[in-house]
C-alpha positions as CSV (number, residue, x, y, z in Angstrom):
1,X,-121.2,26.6,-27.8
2,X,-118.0,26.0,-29.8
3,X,-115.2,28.6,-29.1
4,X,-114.1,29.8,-32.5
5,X,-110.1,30.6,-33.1
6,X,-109.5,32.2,-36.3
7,X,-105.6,32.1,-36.1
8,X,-105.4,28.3,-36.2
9,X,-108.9,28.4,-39.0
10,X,-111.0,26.1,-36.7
11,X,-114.2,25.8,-34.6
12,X,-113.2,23.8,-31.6
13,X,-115.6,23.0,-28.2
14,X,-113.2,23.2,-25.2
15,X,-113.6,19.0,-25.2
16,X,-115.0,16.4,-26.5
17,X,-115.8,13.4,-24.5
18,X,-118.4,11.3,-25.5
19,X,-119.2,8.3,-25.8
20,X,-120.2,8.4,-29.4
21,X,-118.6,10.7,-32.0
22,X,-120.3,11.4,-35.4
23,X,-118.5,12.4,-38.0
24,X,-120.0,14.5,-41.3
25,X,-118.1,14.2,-44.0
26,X,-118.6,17.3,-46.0
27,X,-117.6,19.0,-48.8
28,X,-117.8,22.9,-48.2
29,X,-120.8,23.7,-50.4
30,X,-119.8,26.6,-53.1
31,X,-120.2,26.6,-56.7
32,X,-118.0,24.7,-59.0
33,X,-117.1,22.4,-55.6
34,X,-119.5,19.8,-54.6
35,X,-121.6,17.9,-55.9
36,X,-120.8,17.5,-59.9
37,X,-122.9,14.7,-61.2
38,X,-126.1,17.0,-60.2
39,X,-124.5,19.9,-61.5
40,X,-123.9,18.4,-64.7
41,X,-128.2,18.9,-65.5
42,X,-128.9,21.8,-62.7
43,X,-126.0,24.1,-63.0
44,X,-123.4,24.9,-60.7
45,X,-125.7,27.0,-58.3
46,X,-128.1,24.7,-58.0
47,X,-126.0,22.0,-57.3
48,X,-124.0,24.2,-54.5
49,X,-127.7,25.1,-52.8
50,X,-128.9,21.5,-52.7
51,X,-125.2,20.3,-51.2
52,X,-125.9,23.2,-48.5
53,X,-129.7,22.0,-47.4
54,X,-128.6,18.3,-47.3
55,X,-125.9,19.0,-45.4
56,X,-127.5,21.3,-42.9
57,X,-130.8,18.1,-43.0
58,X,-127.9,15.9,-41.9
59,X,-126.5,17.8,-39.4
60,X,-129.5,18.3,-37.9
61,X,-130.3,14.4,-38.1
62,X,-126.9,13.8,-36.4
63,X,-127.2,17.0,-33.7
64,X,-130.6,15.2,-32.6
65,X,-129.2,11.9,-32.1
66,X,-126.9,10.6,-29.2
67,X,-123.5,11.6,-30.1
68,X,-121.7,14.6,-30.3
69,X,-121.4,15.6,-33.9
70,X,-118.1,16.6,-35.7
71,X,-118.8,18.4,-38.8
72,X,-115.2,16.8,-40.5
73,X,-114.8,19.6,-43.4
74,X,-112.4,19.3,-47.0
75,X,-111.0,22.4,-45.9
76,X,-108.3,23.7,-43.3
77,X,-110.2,26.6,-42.3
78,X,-113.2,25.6,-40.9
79,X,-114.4,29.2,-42.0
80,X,-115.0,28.0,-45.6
81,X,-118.6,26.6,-44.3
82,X,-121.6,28.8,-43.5
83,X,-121.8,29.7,-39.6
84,X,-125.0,28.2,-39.8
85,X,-123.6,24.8,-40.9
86,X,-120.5,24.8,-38.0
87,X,-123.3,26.0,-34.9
88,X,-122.9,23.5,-32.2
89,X,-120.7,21.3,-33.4
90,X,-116.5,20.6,-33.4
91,X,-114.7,20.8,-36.7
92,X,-112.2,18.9,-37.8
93,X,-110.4,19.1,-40.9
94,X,-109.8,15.6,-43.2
95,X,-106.4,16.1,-44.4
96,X,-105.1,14.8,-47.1
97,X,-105.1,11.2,-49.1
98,X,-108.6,8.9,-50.9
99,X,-111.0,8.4,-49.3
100,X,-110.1,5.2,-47.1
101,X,-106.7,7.4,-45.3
102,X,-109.4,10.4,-44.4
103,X,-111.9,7.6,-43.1
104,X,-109.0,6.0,-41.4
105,X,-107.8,9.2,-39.5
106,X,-110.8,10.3,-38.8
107,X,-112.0,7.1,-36.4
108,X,-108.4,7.5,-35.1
109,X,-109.0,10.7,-34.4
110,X,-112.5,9.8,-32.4
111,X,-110.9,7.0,-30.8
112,X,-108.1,8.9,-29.3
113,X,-110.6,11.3,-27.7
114,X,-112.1,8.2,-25.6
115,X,-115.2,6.9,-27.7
116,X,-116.8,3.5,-27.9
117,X,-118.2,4.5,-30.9
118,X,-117.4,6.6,-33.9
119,X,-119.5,6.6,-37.0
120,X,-118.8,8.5,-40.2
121,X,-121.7,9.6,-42.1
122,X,-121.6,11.4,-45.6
123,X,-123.9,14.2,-46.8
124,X,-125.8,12.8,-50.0
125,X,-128.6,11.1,-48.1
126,X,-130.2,13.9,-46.0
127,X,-133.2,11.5,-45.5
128,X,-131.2,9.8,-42.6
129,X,-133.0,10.0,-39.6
130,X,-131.9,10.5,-36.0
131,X,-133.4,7.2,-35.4
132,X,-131.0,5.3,-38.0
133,X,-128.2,7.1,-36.1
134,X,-129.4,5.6,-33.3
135,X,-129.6,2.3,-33.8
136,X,-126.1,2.4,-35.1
137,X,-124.8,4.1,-32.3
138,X,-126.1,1.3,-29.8
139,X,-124.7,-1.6,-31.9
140,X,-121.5,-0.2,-32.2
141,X,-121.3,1.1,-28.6
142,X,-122.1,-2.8,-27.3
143,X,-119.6,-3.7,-29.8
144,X,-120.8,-4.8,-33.1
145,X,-119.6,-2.6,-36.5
146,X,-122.6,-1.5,-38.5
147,X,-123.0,-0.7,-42.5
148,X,-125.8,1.5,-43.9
149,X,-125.8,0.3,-47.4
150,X,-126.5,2.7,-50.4
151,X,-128.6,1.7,-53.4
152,X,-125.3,2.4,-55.8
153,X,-122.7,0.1,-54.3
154,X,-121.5,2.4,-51.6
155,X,-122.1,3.4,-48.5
156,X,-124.0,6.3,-46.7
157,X,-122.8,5.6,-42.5
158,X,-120.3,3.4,-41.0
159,X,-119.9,2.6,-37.6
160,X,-117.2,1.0,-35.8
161,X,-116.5,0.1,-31.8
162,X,-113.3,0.8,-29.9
163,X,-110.6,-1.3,-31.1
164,X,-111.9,-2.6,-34.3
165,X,-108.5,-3.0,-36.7
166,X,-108.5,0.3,-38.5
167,X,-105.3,-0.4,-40.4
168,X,-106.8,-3.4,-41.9
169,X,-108.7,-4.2,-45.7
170,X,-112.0,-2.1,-44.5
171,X,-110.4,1.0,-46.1
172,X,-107.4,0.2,-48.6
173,X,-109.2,-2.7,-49.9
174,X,-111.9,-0.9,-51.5
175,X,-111.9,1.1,-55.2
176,X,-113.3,4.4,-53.9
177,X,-116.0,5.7,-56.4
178,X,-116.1,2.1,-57.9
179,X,-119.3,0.1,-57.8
180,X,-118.1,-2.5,-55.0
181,X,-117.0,-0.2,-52.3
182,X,-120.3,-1.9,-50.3
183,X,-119.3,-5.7,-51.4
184,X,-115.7,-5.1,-50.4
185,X,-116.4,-3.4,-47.5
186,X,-119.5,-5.9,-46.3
187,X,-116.2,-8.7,-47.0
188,X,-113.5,-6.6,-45.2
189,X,-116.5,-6.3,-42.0
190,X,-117.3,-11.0,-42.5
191,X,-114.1,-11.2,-41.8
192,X,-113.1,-8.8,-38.9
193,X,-113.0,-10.2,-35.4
194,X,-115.9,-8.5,-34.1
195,X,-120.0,-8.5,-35.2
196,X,-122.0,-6.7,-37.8
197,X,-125.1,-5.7,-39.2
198,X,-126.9,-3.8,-41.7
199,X,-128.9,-0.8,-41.4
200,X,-131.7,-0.1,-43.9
201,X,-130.8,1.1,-47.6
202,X,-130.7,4.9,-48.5
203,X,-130.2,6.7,-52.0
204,X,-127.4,8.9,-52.3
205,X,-128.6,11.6,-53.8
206,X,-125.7,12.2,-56.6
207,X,-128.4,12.8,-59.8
208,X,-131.1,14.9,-60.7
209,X,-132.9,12.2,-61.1
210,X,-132.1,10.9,-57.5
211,X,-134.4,13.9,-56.1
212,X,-137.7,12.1,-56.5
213,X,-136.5,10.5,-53.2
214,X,-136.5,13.6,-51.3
215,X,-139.3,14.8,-52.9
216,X,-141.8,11.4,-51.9
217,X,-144.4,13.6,-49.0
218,X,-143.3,11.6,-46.2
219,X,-139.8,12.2,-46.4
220,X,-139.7,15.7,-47.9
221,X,-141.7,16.3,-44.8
222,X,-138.6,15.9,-42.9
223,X,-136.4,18.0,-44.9
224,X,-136.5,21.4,-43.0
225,X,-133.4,22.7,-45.2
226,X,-134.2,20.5,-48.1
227,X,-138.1,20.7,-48.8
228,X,-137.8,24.3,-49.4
229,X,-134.4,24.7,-52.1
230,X,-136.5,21.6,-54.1
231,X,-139.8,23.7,-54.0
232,X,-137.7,26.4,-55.3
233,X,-136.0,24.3,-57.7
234,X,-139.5,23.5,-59.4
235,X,-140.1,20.4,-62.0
236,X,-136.9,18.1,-63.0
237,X,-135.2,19.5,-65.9
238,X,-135.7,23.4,-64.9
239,X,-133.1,24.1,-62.2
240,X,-130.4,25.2,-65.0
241,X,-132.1,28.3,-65.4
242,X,-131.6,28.8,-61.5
243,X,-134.0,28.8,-58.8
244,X,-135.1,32.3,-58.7
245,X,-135.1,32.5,-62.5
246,X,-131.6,34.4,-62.7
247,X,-128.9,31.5,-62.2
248,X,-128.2,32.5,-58.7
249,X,-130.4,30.7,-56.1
250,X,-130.8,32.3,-52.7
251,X,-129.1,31.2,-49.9
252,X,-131.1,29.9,-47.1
């Protein structure tokens, strides 16, 4: 288990050595925080409860896949997240900059620490599966980069191998939260000096609308953390009154 030291606000295991590293981006899930497209028709607390299930369905995705999972937080104290969400796992804190300098930092970060592989994975599409995980893990550890496309023009996983050009176009060429992060990207990866391939396509789940995905049998199935805040959250339209009819959904 992770030994916890509160003076320096971080969850640390004593080491990490792997040969693959996954890295969660996450936003620590309260109120107001996370997730603002969905709590634009939901409500704030609904929103904060679904960001917490799909991150905790993606952690557990990552946690039963090869690599050893870094939970890579927005906030300097790794404390901000549930205990639940930082069990078994190293944090790491972002730091500062767009999105393409956290990316960045993070793979150095991996890198340094002795991986082949280091993937970074986001929290809006807690339908991944350990499998998907898997497959990118293998590609990138015998060398080739790997993109799981999302169906809005971004991206939901990327995977790099050791000594792939990190301070190349992949992340200060694209417009983060633009459209044509995946085009740019899938350009910046055609012309790196290694190989690459494409995982299936996922929906980021960033609308209320978006939640039909999650709530198709097959997949909802899946969603230990997930299945049950959507059951709670009843029809489409009626999670602004809150999940258990106050405005303050329970916390799982």
């Amino acid at each position: 288990m992770p030994e916890e030291d509160r003076s320096q606000g971080a969850v640390h295991e004593p080491a990490v050595a792997a040969e693959a590293l996954v890295l969660v981006f996450a936003k620590v899930p309260r109120p107001g925080g996370c997730k603002s497209r969905l709590a634009a028709t939901i409500g704030d607390e609904a929103a904060a409860q679904l960001a917490a299930a799909f991150l905790a369905d993606t952690l557990t995705a990552a946690r039963a896949s090869r690599g050893a999972v870094v939970l890579y937080g927005n906030h300097a104290d790794a404390h901000a997240f549930p205990p639940q969400l930082r069990a078994g796992v190293t944090y790491e804190h972002q730091g500062d900059g767009d999105l393409g300098a956290r990316l960045a930092r993070g793979f150095r970060w991996g890198f340094a620490r002795g991986a082949r592989a280091v993937l970074a994975i986001g929290a809006d599409t807690p339908q991944i599966t350990p499998a998907l995980i898997d497959t990118a893990i293998a590609a990138a550890c015998a060398g080739s980069a790997v993109l799981g496309p999302a169906t809005d023009g971004g991206y939901y996983l990327l995977a790099l191998p050791a000594g792939f050009p990190l301070s190349g176009p992949i992340f200060s060429d694209p417009d983060w939260g633009g459209s044509e992060v995946l085009a740019t990207t899938r350009a910046a990866l055609a012309a790196a000096p290694c190989p690459w391939r494409l995982l299936e396509p996922l929906t980021d789940i960033d609308r209320e609308s978006d939640l039909a995905v999650l709530r198709v049998p097959a997949t909802n199935a899946t969603l230990s953390h997930t299945a049950p805040v959507l059951a709670r959250l009843g029809a489409p339209g009626n999670a602004a009154e809150g999940m258990d009819g106050t405005g303050s959904p329970p916390v799982p």
